[in-house]
C-alpha positions as CSV (number, residue, x, y, z in Angstrom):
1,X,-4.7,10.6,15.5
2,X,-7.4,8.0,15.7
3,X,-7.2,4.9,14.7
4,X,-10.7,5.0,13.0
5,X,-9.0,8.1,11.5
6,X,-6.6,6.9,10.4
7,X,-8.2,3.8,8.3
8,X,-10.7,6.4,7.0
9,X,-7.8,7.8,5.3
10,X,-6.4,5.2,4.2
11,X,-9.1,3.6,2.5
12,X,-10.6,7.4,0.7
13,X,-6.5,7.1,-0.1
14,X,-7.0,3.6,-1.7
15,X,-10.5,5.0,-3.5
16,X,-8.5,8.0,-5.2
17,X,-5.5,6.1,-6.4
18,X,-7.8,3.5,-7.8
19,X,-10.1,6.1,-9.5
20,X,-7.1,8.1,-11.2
21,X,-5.3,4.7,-12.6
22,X,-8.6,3.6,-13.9
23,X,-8.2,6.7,-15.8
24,X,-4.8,6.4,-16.8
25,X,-5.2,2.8,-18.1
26,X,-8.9,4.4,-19.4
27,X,-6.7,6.6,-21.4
28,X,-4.1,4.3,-22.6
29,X,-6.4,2.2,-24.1
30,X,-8.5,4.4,-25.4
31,X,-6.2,7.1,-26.8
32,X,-5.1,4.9,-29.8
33,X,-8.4,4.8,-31.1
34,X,-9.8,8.3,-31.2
35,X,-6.1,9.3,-33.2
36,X,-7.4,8.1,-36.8
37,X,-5.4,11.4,-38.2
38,X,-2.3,10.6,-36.6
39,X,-0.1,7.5,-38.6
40,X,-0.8,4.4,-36.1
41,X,1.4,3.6,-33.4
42,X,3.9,0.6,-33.6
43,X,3.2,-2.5,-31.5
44,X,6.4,-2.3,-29.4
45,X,5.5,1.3,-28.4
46,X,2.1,0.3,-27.3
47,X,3.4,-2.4,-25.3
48,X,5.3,-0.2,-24.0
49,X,3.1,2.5,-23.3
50,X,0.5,0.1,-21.6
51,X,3.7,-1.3,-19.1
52,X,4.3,2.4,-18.0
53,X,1.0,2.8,-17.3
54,X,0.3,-0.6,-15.2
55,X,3.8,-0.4,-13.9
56,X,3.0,2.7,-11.3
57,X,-0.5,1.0,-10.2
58,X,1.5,-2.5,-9.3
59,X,3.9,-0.1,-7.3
60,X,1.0,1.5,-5.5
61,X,-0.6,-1.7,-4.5
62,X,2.5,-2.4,-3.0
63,X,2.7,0.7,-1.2
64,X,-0.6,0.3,0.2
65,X,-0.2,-3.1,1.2
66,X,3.0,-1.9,3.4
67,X,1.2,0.9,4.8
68,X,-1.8,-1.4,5.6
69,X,-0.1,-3.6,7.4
70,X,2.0,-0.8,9.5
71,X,-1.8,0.8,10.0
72,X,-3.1,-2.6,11.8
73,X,0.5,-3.0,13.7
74,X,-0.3,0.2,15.2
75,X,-4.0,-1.5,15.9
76,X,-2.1,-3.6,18.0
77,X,0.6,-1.2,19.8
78,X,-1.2,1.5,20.9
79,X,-3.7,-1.1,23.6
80,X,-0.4,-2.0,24.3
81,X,1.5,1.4,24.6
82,X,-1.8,2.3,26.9
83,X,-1.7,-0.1,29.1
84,X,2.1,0.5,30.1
85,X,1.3,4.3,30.5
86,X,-1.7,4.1,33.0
């Protein structure tokens, strides 16, 4: 695969994730609000419930910070691995 390919992927991979947990954290702060018929939540649940839902997006930064950096290692191999083939 190219390496162009590659980071195209990457960063439309990036785009999506950060899309959907803009969503979820939409949603988590929203939710609360709209349920005026349902008895209010407690604040230690809501605490709670916002954690889970920033806890997955801090996981996923880290994720694609790891696969960044084994993306622009490869950046550097593959001149190399090139070069020892011809």
């Amino acid at each position: 695969m190219s390496l162009r390919i590659a980071d195209a992927i990457f960063w439309i991979a990036v785009a999506c994730c950060a899309l959907a947990q803009a969503a979820i954290l939409q949603s988590v702060f929203v939710s609360p609000a709209r349920a005026a018929d349902r008895e209010p939540a407690s604040a230690t649940r809501r605490v709670a419930e916002i954690c889970w839902a920033i806890l997955p997006g801090v996981a996923l930064v880290g994720v694609f910070v790891f696969t960044w950096r084994a993306i622009q290692a490869a950046h550097v191999v593959a001149p190399l691995a090139a070069g020892l083939t011809q």
